[in-house]
N, C-alpha and C positions, 0 to 999 in steps of 0.2 A: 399398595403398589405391587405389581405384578412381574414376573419376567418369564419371557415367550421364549421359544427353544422351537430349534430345526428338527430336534431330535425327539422332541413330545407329541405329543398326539393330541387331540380332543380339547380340553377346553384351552391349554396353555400354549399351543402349539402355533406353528408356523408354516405357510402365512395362514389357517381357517385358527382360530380359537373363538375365545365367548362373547367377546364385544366387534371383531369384523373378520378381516381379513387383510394382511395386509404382511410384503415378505420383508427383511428386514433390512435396511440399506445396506448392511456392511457384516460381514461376518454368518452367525448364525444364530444372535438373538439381541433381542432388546428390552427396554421395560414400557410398561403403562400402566396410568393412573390416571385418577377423576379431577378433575380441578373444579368442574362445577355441579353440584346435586343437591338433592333436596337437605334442608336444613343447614347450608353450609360445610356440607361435609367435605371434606379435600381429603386427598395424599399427597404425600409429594417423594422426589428424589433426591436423597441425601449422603452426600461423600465426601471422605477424608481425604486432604489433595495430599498430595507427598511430603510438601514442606509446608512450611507459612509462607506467603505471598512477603513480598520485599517492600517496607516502605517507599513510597512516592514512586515506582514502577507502575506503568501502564502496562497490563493484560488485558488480554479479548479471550470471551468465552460462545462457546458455538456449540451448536447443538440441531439436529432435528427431529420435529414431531409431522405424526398425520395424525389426523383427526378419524375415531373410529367410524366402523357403520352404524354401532347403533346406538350413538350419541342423536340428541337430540336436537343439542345448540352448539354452534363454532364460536371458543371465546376469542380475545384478543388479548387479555391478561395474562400474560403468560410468562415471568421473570423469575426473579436469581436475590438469593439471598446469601451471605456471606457473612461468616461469624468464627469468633476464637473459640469457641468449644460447639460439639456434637446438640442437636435440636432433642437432645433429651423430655418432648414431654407430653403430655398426657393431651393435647389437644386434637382433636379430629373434627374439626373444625377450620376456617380461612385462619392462616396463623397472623393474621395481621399486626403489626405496631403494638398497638393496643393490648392483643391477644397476646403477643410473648412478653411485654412487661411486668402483663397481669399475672405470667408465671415464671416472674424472674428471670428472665431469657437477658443476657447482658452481653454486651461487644458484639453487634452485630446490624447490619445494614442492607433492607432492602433497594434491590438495582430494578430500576423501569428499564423492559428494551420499549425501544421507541417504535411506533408502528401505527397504520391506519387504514389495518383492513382484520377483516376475520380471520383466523386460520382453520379453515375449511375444507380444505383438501385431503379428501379420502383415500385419493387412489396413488398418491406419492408423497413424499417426503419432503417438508418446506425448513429452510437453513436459516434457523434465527441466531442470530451474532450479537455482541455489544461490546465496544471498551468501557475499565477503566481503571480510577486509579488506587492503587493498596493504599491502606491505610497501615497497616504491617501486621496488625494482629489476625490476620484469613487463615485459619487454618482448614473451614469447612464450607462447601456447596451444598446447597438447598432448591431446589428447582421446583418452580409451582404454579397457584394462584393464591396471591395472600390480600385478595379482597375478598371481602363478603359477598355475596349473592347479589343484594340489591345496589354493589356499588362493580360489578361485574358489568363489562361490556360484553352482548350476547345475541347472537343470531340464531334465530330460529332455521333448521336445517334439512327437520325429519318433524312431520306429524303423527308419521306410522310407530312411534318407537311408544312415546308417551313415557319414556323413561327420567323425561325431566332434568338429564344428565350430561354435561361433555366429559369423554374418555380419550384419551391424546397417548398414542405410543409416541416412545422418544429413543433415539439411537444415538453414537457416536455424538458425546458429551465431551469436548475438550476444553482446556482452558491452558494459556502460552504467555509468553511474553507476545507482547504487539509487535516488537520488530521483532519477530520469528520470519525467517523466507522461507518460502518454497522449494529450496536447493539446501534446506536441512538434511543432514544425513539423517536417515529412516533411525534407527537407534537413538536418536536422541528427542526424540520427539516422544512425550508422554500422554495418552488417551487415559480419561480419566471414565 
């Protein structure tokens, strides 16, 4: 996983660095990572929230990605994992079900957002959202694609690249309570 800076230059930089171009919604940097490449390989984005999320409470988490230039394929996979301890492990690989059991990954729940289209958009920023509800033990975010290759939904995008690869920046990652309004005072609202 990577993070872009207003203040870098050349490959990390913002908005030209290595995989497109692209400035950053909010502020003056963001991160990006692969969710789909050869062998299964992934990264993903992983944070400690403040507290534990509260039993049977309803949260919504929100976020946006663009889709680089010089990705290959726009996937559709694109979700949220939530766990009581840190994704501690050696995998570089889809961390799928399967893959965190196989290494003792415990308390922890992948979230489908729901969706039915590609996310393809190069030249702006697309606002994926989802509720739901705590189980109480959340202490951590995990942001990804935790399918495999051959179980990836995937649009061919770019011939020219032959990179075999999607690379997705993402900004402005929150997660609230659901009944949070719009007329929160600024202060009390935490971007994670």
């Amino acid at each position: 996983t990577d993070v872009f800076n207003t203040c870098a230059t050349g490959q990390v930089g913002i908005p030209n660095n290595y995989n497109g171009l692209q400035t950053a919604k909010d502020g003056q940097k963001y991160a990006g990572f692969y969710l789909h490449s050869d062998e299964n390989y992934r990264e993903y984005v992983q944070v400690e929230l403040f507290e534990t999320l509260e039993k049977g409470k309803t949260y919504k988490i929100e976020f946006f990605i663009s889709l680089a230039e010089k990705s290959d394929f726009a996937i559709k996979n694109i979700d949220y994992l939530l766990s009581a301890k840190a994704l501690n492990t050696s995998i570089f690989r889809e961390m799928s079900e399967k893959q965190l059991k196989k290494n003792k990954v415990e308390n922890f729940k992948i979230h489908k957002i729901e969706n039915d289209r590609y996310y393809d958009n190069q030249s702006s920023w697309i606002k994926l959202s989802s509720e739901f509800t705590a189980v109480g033990n959340e202490r951590f975010l995990t942001i990804g694609n935790f399918l495999k290759n051959s179980k990836t939904e995937k649009l061919l995008v770019s011939n020219k690249n032959r990179y075999n690869m999607s690379y997705y920046y993402i900004d402005l990652v929150s997660l609230q309570d659901s009944n949070w309004k719009e007329n929160t005072p600024k202060e009390d609202i935490v971007d994670i």
